[in-house]
N, C-alpha and C positions, 0 to 999 in steps of 0.2 A: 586732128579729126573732130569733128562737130558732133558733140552729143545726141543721142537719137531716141525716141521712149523704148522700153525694153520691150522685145520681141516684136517691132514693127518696123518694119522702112521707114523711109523720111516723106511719104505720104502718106502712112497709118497704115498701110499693108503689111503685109508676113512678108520679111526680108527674104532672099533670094540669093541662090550661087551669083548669078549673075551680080548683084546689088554688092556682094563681100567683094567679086571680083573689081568693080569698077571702086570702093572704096580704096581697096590695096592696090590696086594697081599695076591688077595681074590679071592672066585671062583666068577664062572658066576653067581648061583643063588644070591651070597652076589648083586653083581652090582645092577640086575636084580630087589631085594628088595629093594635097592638104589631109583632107576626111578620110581618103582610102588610103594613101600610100605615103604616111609623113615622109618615111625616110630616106625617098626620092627628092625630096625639096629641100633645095639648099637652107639654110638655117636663117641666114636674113631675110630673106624672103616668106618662110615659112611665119617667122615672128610676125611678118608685115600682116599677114593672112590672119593669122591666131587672134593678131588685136582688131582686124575688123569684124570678126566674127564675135568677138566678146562686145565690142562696142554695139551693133547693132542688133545684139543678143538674137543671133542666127539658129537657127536649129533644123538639120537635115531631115525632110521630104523623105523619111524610112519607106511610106508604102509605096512610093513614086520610086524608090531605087529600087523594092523590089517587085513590084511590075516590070521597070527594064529589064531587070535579069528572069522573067519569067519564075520567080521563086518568092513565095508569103510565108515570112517567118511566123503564123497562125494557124492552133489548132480550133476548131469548134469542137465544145461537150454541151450535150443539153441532159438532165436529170429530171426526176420526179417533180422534185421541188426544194431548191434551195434556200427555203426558208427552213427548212429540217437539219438540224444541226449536223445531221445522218450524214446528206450531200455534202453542206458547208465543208466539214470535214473534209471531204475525199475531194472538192476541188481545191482544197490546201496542196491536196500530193500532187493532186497535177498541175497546178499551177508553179510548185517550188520545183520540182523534175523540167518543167518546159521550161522554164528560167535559169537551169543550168546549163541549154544548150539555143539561149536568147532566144527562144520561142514566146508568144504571149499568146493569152486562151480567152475565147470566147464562150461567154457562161450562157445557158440558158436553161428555163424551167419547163417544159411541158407540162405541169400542173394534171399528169395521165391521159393527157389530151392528146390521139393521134395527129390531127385535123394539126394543131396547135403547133407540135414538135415536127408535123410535116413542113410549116412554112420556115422553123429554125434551119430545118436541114436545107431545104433550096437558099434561105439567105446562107447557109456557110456556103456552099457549091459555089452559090453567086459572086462570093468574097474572095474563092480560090483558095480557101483553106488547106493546111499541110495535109490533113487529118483527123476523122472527127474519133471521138469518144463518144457514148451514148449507154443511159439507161433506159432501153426500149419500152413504150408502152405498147396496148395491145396492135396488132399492125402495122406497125410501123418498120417490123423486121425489112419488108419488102423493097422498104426506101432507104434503106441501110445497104442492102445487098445492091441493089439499081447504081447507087455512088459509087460502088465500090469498082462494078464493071466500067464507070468512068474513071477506073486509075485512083479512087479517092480511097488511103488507107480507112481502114473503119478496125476501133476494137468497140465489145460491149462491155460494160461496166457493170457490175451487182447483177450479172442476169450471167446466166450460162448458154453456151452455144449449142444453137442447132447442128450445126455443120463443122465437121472436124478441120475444112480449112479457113473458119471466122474466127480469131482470136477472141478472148474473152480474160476477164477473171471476175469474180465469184467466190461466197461462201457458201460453203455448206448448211443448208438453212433447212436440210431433211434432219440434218444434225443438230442444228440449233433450237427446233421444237424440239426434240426428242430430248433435249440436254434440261431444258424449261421443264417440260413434264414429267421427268424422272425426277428433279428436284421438288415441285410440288407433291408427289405421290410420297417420296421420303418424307417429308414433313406431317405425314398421314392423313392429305386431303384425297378423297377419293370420288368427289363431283367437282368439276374444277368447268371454267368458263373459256371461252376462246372469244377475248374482241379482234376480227380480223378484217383485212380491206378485201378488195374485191377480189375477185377469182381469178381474172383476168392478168393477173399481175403475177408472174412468175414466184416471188420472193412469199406473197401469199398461199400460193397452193403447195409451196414446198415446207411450208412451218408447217400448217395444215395436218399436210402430209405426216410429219416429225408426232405431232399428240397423237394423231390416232395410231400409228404403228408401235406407239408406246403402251397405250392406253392397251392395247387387245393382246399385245407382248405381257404385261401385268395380270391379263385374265380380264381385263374389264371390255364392255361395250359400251363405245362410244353415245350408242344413241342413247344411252343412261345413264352416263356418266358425263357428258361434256354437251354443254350449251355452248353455242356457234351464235356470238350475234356480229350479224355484218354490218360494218361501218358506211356511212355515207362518204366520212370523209378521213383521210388518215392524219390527224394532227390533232391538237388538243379539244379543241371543241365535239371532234368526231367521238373521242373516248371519253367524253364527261357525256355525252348524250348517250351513247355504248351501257356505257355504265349504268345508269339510269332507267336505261332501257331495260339491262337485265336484271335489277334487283325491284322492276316493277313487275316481270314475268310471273306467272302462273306455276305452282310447279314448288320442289323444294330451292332454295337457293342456295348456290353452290360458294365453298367457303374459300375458292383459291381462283385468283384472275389471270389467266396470262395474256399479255396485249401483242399486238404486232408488230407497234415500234414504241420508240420509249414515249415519242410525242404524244400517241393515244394514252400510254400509261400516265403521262401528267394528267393530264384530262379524267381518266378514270381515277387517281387520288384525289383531285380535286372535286370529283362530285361526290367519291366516299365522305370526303372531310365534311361538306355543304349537309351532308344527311348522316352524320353523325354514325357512320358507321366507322370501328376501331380496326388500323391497320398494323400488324398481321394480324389482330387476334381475331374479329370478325370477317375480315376477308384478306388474304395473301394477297400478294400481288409482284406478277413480274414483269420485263418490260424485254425490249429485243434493242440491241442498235450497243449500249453502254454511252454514248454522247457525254458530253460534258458536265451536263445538268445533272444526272443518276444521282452520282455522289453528292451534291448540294441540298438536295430537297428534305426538310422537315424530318421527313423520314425516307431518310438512302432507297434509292432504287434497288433490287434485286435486276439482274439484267443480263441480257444473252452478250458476250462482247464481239463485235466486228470490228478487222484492225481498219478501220475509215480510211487512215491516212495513208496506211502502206497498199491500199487496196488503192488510190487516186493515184498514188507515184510511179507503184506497177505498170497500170493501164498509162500513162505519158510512159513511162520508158518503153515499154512492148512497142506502140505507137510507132514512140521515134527510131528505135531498131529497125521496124523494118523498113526504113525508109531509106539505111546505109547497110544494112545485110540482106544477104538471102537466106533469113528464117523461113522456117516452116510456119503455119500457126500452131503457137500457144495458147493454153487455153488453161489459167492457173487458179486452182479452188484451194481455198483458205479454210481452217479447220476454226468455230466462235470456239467461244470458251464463258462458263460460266461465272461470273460475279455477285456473287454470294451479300447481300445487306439485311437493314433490320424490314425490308415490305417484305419479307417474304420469311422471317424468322422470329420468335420471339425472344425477345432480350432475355 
């Protein structure tokens, strides 16, 4: 057989069943039982097959076989923003779960963009996807439910369900502010600050939620003890301008930060550090998520932990279940858990 450059036919095209066949010397179906069914083909034959397939370094047409079979081993997930270690994480779990059952995932950001995560969701529909996952932004519920009466499984991710038959999973993030603020009040801060994103966003208005039911639970009011500055943007830049923001405010300034994800709380240490303010002892500081980074930073992050990974693996497995049973929907909420370091303690 005549050498051929690797992964081309012998006129610089992508090699072909047809192309193996006509090298070996066998028809299509021979190849064809080759890829699918070796142990139909008799053994000489099949070698024959094997060697032109390495020779003209072949490689099977996956989405061409399953379009014939009416079947796309692909799930689509789109999140907040996968530049947030937050995501990155959780599309580790679903990506390692859909790879135990040769699925592969389509990632995408909606950056809280309805408008944005609307054209991700028609391109999965478009592609025939198994399944989407999704952390919804505002609106977008509507176009999650719409797919779904097309037959397209749908679970949500990091957001809790409206509807007891939408699968979902979720932390509890009434409980994870409320976890943040009883750990600041034990340290005997008693004006304490909330950098937080928008309203709009579920995971928002449920920390939210968590300080002030703490706060009034202690005997305190909120409107005097807790400054609220809202973020433009949730990631580092958004909580170094957060930050800034509030220790130029009018007012006493409060000596305990809690952020709404760790990415702001980078942001808000690094603009404490730029202004020389000392962390914990002139302002604590906690962060929400635990990511990767908490632990590495100059001075450890204090931090709400959410299990990232087991929360992405969950949502692929749910997914692919009910694709081969007849579950009900699930709908499974995760209890954070506190991580105790030096921003929010003094050595």
């Amino acid at each position: 057989m005549a050498a051929t450059q690797a992964g081309t036919g012998r006129n610089g095209r992508r090699p072909s069943v047809t192309d193996v066949a006509r090298l070996a010397g066998v028809s299509v179906g021979t190849v064809s039982n080759v890829l699918n069914r070796p142990e139909n083909v008799a053994p000489p034959t099949r070698a024959r097959v094997e060697a032109a397939i390495k020779e003209l370094s072949f490689v099977r047409n996956a989405s061409a076989r399953q379009l014939r079979s009416g079947e796309l081993n692909t799930v689509g997930a789109v999140v907040l923003d996968i530049a947030n270690p937050f995501f990155t994480e959780m599309a580790r779990g679903i990506e390692d779960r859909l790879a135990q059952d040769e699925y592969t995932l389509m990632l995408c950001s909606s950056d809280e963009n309805p408008e944005r995560e609307g054209r991700y969701l028609r391109l999965f529909e478009e592609h025939g996807v198994r399944g989407v996952i999704a952390t919804p932004s505002e609106g977008s519920l509507d176009m999650l439910l719409a797919m779904r009466e097309r037959g397209i499984d749908v679970v949500l991710l990091d957001h809790t369900s409206p509807l007891p038959d939408l699968p979902s999973v979720a932390v509890d993030d009434v409980g994870g502010g409320a976890l943040a603020t009883e750990h600041l009040l034990a340290q005997g801060h008693t004006r304490l600050a909330f950098l937080n994103g928008p309203l709009t966003l579920r995971q928002c208005v449920d920390r939210r939620d968590g300080v002030m039911q703490t706060l009034t639970a202690h005997g305190l009011d909120p409107a005097t003890s807790l400054v609220e500055i809202p973020l433009e943007a949730l990631n580092a830049d958004g909580g170094d301008d957060g930050m800034r923001r509030l220790l130029a405010a009018d007012g006493p300034t409060p000596t305990a930060t809690f952020c709404v994800n760790d990415v702001t709380a980078l942001g808000a240490l690094r603009a404490l550090r730029d202004l020389e303010v000392s962390v914990p002892g002139e302002m604590a500081v906690v962060g929400y998520d635990d990511v990767m980074f908490a632990n590495m930073l100059a001075t450890p992050l204090t931090s709400v932990r959410q299990p990232m990974y087991k929360m992405g693996w969950t949502a692929a497995d749910m997914l692919l279940r009910r694709g081969s049973e007849d579950l009900a929907a699930e709908q499974v909420e995760f209890e954070p858990e506190l991580v105790v370091r030096a921003s929010s303690v003094p050595a």
